[in-house]
C-alpha positions as CSV (number, residue, x, y, z in Angstrom):
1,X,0.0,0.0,0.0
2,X,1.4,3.4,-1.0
3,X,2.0,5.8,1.5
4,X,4.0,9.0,2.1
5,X,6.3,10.6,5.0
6,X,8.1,14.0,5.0
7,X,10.2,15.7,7.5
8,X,9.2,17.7,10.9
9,X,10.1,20.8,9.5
10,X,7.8,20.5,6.5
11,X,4.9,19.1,8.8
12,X,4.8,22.0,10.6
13,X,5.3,24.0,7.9
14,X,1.8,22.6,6.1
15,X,0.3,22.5,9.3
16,X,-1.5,20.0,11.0
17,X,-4.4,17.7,10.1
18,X,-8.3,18.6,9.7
19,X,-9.3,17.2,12.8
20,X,-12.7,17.5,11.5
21,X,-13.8,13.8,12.9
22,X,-15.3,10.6,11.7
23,X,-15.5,10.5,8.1
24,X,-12.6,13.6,7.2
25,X,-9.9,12.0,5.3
26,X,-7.1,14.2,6.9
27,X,-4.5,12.4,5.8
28,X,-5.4,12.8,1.7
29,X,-7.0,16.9,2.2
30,X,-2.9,17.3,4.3
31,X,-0.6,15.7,1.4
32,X,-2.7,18.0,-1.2
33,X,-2.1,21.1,1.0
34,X,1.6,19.8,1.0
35,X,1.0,19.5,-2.5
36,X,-0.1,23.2,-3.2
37,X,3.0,24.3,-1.0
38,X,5.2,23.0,-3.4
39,X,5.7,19.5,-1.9
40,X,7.4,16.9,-3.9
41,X,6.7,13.1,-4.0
42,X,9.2,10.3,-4.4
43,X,9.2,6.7,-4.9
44,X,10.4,4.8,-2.3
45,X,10.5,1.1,-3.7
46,X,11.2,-1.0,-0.8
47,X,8.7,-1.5,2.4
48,X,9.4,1.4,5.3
49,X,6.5,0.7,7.6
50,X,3.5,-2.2,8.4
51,X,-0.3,-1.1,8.2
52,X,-2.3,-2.8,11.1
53,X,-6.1,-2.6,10.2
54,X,-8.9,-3.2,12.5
55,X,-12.3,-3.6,12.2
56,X,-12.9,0.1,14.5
57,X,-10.2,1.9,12.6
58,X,-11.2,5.8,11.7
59,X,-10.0,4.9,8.0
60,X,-12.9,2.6,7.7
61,X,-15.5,6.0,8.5
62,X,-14.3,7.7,5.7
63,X,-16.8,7.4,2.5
64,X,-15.4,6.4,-1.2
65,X,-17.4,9.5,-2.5
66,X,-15.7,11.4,-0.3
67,X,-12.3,10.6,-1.7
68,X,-13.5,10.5,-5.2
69,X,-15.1,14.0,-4.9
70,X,-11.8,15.3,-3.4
71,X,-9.4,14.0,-6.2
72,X,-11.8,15.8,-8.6
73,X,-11.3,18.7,-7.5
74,X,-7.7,18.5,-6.7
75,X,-7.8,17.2,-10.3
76,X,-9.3,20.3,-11.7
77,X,-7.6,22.6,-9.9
78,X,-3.9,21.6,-9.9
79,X,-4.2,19.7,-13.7
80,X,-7.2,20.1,-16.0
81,X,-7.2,24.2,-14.8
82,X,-3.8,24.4,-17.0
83,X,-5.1,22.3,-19.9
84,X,-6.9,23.8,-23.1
85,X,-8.1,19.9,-24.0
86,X,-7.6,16.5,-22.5
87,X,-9.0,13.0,-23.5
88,X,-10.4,10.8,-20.5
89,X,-9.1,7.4,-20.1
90,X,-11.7,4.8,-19.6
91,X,-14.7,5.0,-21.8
92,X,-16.2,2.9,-18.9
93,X,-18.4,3.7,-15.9
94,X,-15.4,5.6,-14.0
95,X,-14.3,7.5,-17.2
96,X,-18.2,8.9,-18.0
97,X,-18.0,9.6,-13.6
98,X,-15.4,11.6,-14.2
99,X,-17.2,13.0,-16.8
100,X,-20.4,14.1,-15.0
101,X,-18.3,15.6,-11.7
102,X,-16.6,18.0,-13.6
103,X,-17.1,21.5,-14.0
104,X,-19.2,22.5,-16.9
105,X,-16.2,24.9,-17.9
106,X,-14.1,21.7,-17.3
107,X,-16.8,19.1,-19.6
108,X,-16.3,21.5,-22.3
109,X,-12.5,21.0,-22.8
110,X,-13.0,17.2,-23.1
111,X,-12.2,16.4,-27.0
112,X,-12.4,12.5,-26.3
113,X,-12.5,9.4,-24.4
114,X,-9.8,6.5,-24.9
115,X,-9.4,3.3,-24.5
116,X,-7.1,-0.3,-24.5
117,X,-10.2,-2.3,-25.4
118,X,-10.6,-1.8,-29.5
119,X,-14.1,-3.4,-29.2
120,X,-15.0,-0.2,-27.0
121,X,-13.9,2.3,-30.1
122,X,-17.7,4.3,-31.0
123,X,-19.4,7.2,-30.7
124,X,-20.6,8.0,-27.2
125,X,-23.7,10.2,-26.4
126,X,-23.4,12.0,-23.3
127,X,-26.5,13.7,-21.9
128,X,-24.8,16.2,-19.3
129,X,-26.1,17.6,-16.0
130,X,-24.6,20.7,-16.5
131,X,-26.7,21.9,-19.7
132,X,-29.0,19.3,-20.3
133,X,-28.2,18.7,-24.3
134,X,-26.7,15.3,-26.0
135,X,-23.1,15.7,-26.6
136,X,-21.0,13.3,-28.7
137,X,-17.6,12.5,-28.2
138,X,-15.3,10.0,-30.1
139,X,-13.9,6.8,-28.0
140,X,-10.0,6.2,-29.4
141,X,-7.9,3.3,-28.8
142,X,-5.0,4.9,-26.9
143,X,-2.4,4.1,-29.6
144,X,-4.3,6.9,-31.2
145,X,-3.7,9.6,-29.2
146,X,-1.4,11.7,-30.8
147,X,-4.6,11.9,-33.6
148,X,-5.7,14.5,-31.0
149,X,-3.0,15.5,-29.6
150,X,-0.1,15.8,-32.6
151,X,3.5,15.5,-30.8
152,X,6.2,18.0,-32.2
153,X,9.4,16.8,-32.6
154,X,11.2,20.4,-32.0
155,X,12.1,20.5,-28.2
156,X,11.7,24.8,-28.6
């Protein structure tokens, strides 16, 4: 299981965790704040500590929606916001999630969805929340993404 340390220094520097109780994932809303500070990450690959899970742990209080709807919008912020277009990967249920929980501003900058599976490449229809009219978007087999997004071979 992946996890993440940093030094005393830098802890106090972020500042400490939402103590918000059962249900805040402190942990996940600190790194992003150490993120948005200018935090690096690193690969460690070798094992540095041993989780011990129980059935009354606080980790277990914390919803999936609740995650999911805070990586959107770390997602939007820190990535998509600096993006003119971006194709979604996954053409499945968590790709057309995705989808539907971001911004309208943010749906409108989607040019396609991609996918591994070449029996999954079709036009899909997506009626959006945001302004209630059918939109169409291609679904590409990744090996065709520079299509959409043309690579330049001049590094300037």
């Amino acid at each position: 299981m992946p996890t993440w340390f940093c030094s005393r220094d830098w802890f106090r520097r972020v500042g400490t965790f939402d103590e918000g109780g059962k249900g805040v994932p402190e942990d996940l809303l600190w790194f992003y704040q150490s993120v948005g500070q200018g935090g690096g990450v690193v690969r460690v690959d070798q094992c540095l500590l041993v989780y011990r899970y129980h059935q009354q742990a606080a980790t277990h209080s914390v919803l999936e929606e609740t995650i999911w709807n805070l990586r959107v919008a770390f997602l939007q912020e820190r990535v998509i916001k600096q993006w003119e277009s971006f194709t979604i990967w996954n053409a499945g249920k968590q790709g057309r999630k995705l989808y539907r929980c971001l911004s309208s501003f943010n749906q409108k900058k989607v040019c396609a969805f991609s996918t591994a599976n070449r029996s999954m490449i079709f036009i899909m229809c997506i009626l959006p929340h945001h302004d209630n009219m059918e939109l169409f978007y291609p679904v590409i087999h990744h090996d065709n993404m520079e299509l959409f997004y043309p690579v330049s071979s001049d590094p300037s």
